[in-house]
C-alpha positions as CSV (number, residue, x, y, z in Angstrom):
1,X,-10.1,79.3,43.3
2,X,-12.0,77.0,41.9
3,X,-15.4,74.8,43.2
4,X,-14.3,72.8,45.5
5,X,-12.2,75.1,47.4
6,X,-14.6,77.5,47.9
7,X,-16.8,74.6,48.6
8,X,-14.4,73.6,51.4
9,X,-14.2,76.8,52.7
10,X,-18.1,77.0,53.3
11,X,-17.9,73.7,54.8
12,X,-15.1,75.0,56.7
13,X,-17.1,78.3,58.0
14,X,-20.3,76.4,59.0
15,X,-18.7,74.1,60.9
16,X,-17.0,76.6,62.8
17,X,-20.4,78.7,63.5
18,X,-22.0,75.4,64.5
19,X,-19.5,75.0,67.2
20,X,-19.5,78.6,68.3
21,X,-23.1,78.2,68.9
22,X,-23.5,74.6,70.6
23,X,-20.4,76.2,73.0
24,X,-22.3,79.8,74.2
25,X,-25.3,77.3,74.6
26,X,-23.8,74.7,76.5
27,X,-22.0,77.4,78.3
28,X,-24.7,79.3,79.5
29,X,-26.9,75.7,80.0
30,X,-24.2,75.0,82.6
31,X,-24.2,78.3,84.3
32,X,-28.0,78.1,84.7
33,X,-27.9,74.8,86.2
34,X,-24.9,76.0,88.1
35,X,-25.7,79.4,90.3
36,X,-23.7,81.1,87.5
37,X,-20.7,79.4,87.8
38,X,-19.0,79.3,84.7
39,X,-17.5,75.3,83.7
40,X,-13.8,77.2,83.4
41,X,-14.2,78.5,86.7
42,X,-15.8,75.5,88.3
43,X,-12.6,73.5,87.1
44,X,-9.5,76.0,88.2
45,X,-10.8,76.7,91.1
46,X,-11.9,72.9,92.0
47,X,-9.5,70.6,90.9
48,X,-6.2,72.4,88.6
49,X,-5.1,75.2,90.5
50,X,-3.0,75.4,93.3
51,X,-3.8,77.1,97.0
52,X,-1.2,79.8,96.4
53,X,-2.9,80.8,92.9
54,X,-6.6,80.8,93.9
55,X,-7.5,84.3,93.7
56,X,-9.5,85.5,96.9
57,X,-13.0,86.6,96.3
């Protein structure tokens, strides 16, 4: 490998942590402001999912 590959792969891996880390923030941002209702959650069970699948809580 030479420079610039590894260089790229760096790039690559930083990137990727970056965001990893703005998603758990913005994650947990939105549960706070939410009651704890996760966004995935909020956006089955609100607009994408059919009657029939909603699980029953």
């Amino acid at each position: 490998m030479d420079a610039e590959s590894i260089a790229g792969l760096i790039g690559l891996a930083v990137g990727l942590l970056v965001l990893l880390a703005l998603s758990i923030f913005e994650s947990r941002t939105y549960r706070r402001e939410h009651d704890g209702e996760g966004m995935l959650h909020h956006w089955v069970t609100h607009q994408h999912m059919p009657n029939w699948m909603r699980r029953r809580h």
